[in-house]
N, C-alpha and C positions, 0 to 999 in steps of 0.2 A: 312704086307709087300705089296707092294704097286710094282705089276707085269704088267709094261708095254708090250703090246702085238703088236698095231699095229700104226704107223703113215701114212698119206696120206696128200697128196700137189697138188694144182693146182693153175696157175697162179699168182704166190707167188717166190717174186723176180725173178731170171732167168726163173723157169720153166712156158712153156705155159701152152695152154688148156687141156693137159691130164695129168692124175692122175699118181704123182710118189707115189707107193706103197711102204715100208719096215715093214716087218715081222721083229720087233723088240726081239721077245723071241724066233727065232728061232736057232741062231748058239751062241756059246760059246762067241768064238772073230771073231771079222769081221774087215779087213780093209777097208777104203774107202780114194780113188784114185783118182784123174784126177790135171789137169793141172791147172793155176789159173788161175781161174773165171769161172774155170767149175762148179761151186756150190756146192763143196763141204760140206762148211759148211751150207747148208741151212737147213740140218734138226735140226742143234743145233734151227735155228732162228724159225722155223716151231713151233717143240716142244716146246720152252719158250715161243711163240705165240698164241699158242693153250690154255693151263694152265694157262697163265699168263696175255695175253690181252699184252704183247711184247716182243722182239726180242730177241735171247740172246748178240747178238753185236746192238751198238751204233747205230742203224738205225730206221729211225722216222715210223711211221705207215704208211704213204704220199706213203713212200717208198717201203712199203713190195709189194704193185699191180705192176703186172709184167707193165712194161713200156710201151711196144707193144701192150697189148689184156686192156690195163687201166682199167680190171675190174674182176669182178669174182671168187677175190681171195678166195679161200678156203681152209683150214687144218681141219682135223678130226687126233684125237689121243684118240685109246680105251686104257684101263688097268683093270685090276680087283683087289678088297682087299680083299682077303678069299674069299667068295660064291658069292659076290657081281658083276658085270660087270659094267661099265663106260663107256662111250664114251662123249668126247668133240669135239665138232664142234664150227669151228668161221670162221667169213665172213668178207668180206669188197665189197663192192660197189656191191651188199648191203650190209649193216652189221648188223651180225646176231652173237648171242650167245645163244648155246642152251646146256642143260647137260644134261645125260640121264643116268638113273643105272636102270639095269635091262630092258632097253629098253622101258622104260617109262618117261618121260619127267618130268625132276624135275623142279615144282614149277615155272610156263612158268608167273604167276602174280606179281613174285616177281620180282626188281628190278634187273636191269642190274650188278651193285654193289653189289648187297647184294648177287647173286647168285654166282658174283667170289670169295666174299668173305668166303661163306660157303664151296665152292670147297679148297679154301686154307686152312681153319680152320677146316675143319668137316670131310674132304676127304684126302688131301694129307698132310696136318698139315707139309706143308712147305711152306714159301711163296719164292719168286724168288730168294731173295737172299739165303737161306738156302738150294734150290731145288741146285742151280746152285753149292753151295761148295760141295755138296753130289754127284751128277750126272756127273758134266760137269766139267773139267782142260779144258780152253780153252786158246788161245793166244791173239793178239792182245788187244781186250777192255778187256776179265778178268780181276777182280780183283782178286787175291789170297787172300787166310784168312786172311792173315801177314801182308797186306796193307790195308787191314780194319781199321776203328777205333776202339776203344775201344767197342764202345755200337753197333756196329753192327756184331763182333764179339761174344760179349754175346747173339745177336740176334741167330744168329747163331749155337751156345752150347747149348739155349733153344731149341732150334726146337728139336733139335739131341737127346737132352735128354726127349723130351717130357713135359718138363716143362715151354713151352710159356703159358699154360693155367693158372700158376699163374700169370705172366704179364697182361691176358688180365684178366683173376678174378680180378687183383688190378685195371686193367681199369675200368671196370663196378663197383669195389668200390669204387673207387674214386667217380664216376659219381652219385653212390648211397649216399655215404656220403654228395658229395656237395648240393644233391635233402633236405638229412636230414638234414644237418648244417643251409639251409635254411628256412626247417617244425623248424629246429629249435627256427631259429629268428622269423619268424613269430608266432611260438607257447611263444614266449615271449611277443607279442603282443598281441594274441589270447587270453591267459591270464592275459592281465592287462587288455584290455576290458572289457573278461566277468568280472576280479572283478569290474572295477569300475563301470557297470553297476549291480552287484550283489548288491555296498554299495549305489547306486544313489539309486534303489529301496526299497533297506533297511529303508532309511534315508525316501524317499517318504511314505513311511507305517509308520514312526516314527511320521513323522510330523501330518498324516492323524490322526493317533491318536492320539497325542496332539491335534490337534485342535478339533477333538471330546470331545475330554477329559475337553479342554477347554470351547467351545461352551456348551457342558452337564451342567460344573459348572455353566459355567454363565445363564444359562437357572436354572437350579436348584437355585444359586441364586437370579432371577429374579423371580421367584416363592417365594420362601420366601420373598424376601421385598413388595413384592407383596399383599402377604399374610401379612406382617406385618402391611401395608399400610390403607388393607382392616380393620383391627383392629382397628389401630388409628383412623381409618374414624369414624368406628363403635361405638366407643366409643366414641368419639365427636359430632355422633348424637345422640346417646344415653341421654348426657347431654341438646344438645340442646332439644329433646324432651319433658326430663323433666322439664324443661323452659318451653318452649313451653305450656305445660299441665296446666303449673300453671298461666302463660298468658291469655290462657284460660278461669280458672278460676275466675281470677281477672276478666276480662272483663266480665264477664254471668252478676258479680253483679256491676259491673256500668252500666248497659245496667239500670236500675233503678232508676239511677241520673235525666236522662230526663227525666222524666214524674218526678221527683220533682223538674227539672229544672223549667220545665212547669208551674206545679202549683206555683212556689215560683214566677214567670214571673207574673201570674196571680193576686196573691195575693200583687205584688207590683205592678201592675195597678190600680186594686182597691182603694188600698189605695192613691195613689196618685192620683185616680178622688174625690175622697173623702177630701184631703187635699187643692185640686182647689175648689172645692165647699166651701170646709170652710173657704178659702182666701176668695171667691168670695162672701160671704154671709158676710166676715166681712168687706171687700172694702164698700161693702154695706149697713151698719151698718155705717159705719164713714162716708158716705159721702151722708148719703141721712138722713133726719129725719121723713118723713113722708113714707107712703108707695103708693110706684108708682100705686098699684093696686085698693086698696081703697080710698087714699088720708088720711087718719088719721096719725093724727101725733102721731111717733115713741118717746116712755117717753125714756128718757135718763135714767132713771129705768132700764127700758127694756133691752135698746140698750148695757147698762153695764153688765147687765147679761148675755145678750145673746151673749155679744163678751169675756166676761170673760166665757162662758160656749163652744165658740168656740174655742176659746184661747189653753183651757185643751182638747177639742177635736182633734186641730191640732195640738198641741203637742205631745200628744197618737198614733195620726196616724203618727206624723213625726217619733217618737220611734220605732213603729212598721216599717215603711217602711225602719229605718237604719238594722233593725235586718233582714227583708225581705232582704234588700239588701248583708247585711252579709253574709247570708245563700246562696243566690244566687252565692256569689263570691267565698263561699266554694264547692257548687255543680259545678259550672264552672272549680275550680281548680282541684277537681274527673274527670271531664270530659276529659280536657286538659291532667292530666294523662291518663287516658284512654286513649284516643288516640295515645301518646307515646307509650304504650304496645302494643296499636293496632300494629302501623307501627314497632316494634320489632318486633312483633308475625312475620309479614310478612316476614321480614328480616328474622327469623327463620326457616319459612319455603321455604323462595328460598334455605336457606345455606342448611338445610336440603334434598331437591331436587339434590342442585350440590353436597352431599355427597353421596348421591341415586346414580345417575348417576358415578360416580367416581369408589363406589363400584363394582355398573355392568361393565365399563370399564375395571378394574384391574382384576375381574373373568373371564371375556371376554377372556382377555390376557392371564391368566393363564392358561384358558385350549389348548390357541392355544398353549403354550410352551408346555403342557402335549403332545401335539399331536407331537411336532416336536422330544422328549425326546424318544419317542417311535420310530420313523423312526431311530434316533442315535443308538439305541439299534440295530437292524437290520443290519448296516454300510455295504451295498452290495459293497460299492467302496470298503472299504478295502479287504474284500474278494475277489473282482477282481483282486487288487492288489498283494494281500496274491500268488492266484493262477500262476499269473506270476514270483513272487520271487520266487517258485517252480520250476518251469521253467527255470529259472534265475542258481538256483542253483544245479540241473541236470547238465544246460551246462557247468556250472562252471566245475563240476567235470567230467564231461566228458571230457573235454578240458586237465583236470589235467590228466586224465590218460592217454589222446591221446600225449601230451607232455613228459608225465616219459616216456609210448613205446617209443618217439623218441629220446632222455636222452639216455636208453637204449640202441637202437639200435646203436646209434653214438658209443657210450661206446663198442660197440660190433665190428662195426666197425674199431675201434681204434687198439681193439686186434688181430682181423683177419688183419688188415694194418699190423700190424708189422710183422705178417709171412708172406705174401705176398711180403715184400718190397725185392731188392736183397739181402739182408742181411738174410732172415728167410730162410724161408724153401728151396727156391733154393739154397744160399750158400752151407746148407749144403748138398744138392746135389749135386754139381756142384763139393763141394771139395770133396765127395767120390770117384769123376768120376777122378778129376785131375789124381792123378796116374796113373790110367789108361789110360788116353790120351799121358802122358809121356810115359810107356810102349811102347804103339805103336808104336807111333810117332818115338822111338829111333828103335823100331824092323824092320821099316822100312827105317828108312835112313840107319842103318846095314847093311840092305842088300843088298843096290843101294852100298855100301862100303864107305858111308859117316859115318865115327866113329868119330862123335861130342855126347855129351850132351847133349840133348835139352830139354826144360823143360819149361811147362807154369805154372805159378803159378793161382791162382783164382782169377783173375782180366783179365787174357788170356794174360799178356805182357810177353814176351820169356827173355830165359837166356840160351845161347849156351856157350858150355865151351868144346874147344880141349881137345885131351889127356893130354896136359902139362897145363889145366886149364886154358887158357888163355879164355879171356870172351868175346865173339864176339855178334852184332846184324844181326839179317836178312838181314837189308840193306846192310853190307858189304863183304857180299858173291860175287860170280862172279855168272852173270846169270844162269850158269850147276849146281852149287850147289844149288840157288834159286829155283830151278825145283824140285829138287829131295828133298826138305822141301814141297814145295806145293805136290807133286804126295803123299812122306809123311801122309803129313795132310787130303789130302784126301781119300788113304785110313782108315787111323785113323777114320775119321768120316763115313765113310761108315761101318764100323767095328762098329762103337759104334750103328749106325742107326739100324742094324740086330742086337745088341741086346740089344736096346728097342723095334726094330721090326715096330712101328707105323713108323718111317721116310724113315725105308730101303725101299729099291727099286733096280729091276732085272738088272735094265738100268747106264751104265757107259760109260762117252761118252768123249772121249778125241782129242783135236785138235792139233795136229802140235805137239806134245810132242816129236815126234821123229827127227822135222826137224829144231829147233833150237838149245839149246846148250847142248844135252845132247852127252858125247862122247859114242866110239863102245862097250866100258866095260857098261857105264852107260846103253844103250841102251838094251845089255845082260842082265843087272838084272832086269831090267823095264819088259824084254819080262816073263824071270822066277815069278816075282810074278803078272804078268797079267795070266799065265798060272795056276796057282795055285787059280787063282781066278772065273775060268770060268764053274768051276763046279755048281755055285751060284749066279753066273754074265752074264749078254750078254753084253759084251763090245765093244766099237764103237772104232777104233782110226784113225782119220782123220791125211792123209799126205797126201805129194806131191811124197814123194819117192818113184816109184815104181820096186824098185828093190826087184830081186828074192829074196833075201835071207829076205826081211823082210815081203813076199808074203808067203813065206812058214811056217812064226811062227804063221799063223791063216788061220782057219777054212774054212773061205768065205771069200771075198770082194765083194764091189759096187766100179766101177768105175761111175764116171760121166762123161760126154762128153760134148760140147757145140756142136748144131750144128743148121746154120741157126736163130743165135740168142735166142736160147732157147734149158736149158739143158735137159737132161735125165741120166736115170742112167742104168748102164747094171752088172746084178747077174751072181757071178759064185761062185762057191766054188770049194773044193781040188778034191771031188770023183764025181763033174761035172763043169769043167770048162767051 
């Protein structure tokens, strides 16, 4: 319960520079009095100023500095909740907000906002308009319940009831669902990255090995035809060799031809100096008879023998030199082969060379393949690779379970949404309470001797129904009846506020209720259940009337005076006026 104890005012609308004091928990009922524009109502506007950060009537903040001293304005209002003590101070020109429990300065870093806000939410768990249906029946700008709307009417039954903290819990989940709707989407995107970076990587380690796998074969089989090559080669020299060898051979023994080239050269020289001689001895013979050297003459005997004996000698020689010549043209033709095998031999041995070399070429090669077969085996890139797909697939699944938590939690919130919304768990609070707000509500127009039916359903729209049933709305009451539904309704919620106990409050503060349309009967029963209430209430009730007899149904009064442009207010009560 929330025990207002003390308000204070300076230069704050009418009042100047000195401090109007009210000991709000002191008397039962207290009337307050004076003339108009003596400021009477200025502690409604003080106290929803203080709490509220404005007025409780229609007046801009510009407005609240007294006109005259334009500055200074200050309100303090203490209370206590259980053990605890409060004080609110607020200023203008300067302006200042400060709260204080227990006399230490609550949270002087936090925001301007955020600290009225915890005063309304965390402290008085009412905010203006739910303080003002509970506290204050005022005239002029009040609203009454009944001229609410709909949704600030339910505002209003949540305070009372204590359950605007599921409104704001469905605020802060709303606010949390839309943070996860959006881990949401983005977790749908978090996760098609990491996969298609899981399957890019995949696919990069697929290929690396394929083409490992590739490059190996084809190196392996480049080795083998390699090696195949080498064979072919080797077996081709092989053959040439053996050629070769026999080449060789062949030629050791014509290397022998020559030297009987030689001699057969020789022996057909010979012979054919031999066969000139034996021309030239029988030219000689025919054409000479005598001898050049002696002069004796040559017998035709002689000359016939001796050219018949050269005759057969140069025919012998001519025989022999055809056979000479024979033989020469056969050892020429050995030679001229020879020769031929020579320059094969040779040709055999360059093929033989570039088979040599080719050989070493192609084992060259193969071992450098051997060497590169080896580093494949090792593949440190795929392993680098390997270790990132690790990586890869970690986040994957991290990602997978950071995404189901948000899945989840959405799913969670969905379920906690639905009791939160007006429909869950408030309705059905709200509709245990209805009858009882009916109750009251009729217990007290009762006793103002307004005998109607009234009745809110759980939506908060009324349904008044006369004795004879006839079915009436709020609007078409006469102003006196209008009064006596609103005083009504607010006792009713004062009644329900003490017991839930978080929204009650000591403080009941009524303006002019006595000096518009209430008549002298209505008036009587107004004062009886004001009376009946002051055992548990300090109640304010602002008029102009200040006649005896409605001087004597309370405890104390404050009058206020205007003097000199600026109000004050003067205490008295019954056992010290």
């Amino acid at each position: 319960m929330i025990t207002f104890e003390t308000i204070a005012w300076k230069n704050f609308l009418s009042t100047g520079d000195q401090w109007t004091d009210i000991q709000l928990d002191d008397a039962g009922a207290t009337l307050i009095v004076g003339t108009n524009g003596a400021g009477k109502s200025t502690m409604l506007d003080a106290l929803c100023f203080a709490l509220f950060n404005k007025p409780f009537r229609k007046i801009s903040k510009g407005q609240l500095v007294n006109s005259i001293n334009e500055k200074g304005t200050k309100v303090q209002v203490t209370f206590s909740i259980g053990r605890d003590e409060y004080r609110v101070f607020r200023a203008i020109k300067p302006n200042l907000f400060e709260l204080y429990k227990n006399n230490k300065l609550v949270d002087q870093d936090a925001a301007t906002k955020d600290t009225q806000k915890y005063l309304e939410q965390s402290i008085l768990k009412l905010n203006f308009k739910s303080f003002t249906q509970v506290v204050i029946l005022g005239s002029s700008t009040f609203v009454p319940f009944m001229q609410l709307g709909a949704s600030h009417r339910r505002e209003v039954i949540e305070d009372l009831l204590d359950i605007k903290i599921f409104s704001q819990m469905n605020t802060i989940l709303k606010d949390r669902y839309k943070t996860a709707y959006q881990q949401s989407k983005d977790c749908s995107n978090l996760l098609s990255i990491a996969e298609e970076k899981l399957k890019s990587q995949e696919k990069l380690i697929k290929s690396l090995r394929e083409v490992n796998s590739v490059r190996r074969q084809e190196k392996e089989d480049k080795v083998i035809q390699n090696k195949a090559l080498v064979t072919g080669i080797e077996s081709q020299r092989s053959g040439l060799n053996e050629e070769l060898e026999q080449l060789d051979k062949d030629l050791i023994e014509t290397e022998e031809h020559q030297n009987i080239l030689s001699d057969l050269k020789s022996k057909s020289a010979d012979l054919k100096s031999e066969m000139k001689r034996v021309s030239k001895d029988m030219k000689f013979l025919k054409s000479h008879d005598t001898c050049p050297t002696c002069t004796q003459t040559i017998s035709t005997e002689f000359k016939e023998d001796k050219i018949d004996s050269l005759t057969h000698s140069g025919v012998d020689f001519a025989k022999k030199l055809k056979q000479e010549q024979k033989a020469i043209e056969d050892v020429v033709s050995i030679i001229d082969q020879a020769n031929k095998l020579s320059m094969k031999a040779h040709e055999l041995r360059n093929d033989i060379s570039t088979f040599d070399r080719d050989i070493v070429r192609l084992e060259s090669e193969n071992l450098g393949i051997e060497k590169e077969l080896s580093s494949l085996v090792a593949a440190p890139k795929i392993e680098k690779e390997e270790h990132i797909l690790k990586t890869l697939q970690e986040d994957f699944e991290d990602t997978k379970i950071d995404c189901g938590n948000v899945a989840k939690k959405i799913d969670e919130y969905h379920t906690v949404s639905s009791l939160l919304k007006d429909s869950g768990i408030k309705s059905r609070i709200i509709k245990k309470y209805v009858p009882i707000f009916n109750q009251l509500i009729n217990k007290y127009l009762h006793s103002m001797d307004f005998f109607v039916n009234f009745t809110l359903d759980e939506e908060f729209n009324e349904v008044i129904k006369s004795r004879h049933r006839d079915i009436f709305s709020y609007a078409s009451f006469s102003e006196g009846e209008k009064q006596k539904i609103d005083l009504a309704l607010l006792f009713t919620w004062r009644d329900i506020a003490r017991m839930k106990n978080s929204a009650a409050t000591n403080l009941l503060l009524l303006d002019e209720v006595f000096d518009s349309s209430l008549d002298t009967n209505a008036t009587t029963d107004l004062l009886k259940i004001l009376r009946r209430m002051t055992d548990k209430s300090n109640i304010y009730v602002i008029s102009h009337k200040m006649i005896d007899t409605l001087l004597d149904a309370f405890e104390s009064s404050l009058e206020f005076v205007k003097e000199n442009d600026f109000s004050s207010v003067r205490y008295s009560d019954r056992d010290n006026p």
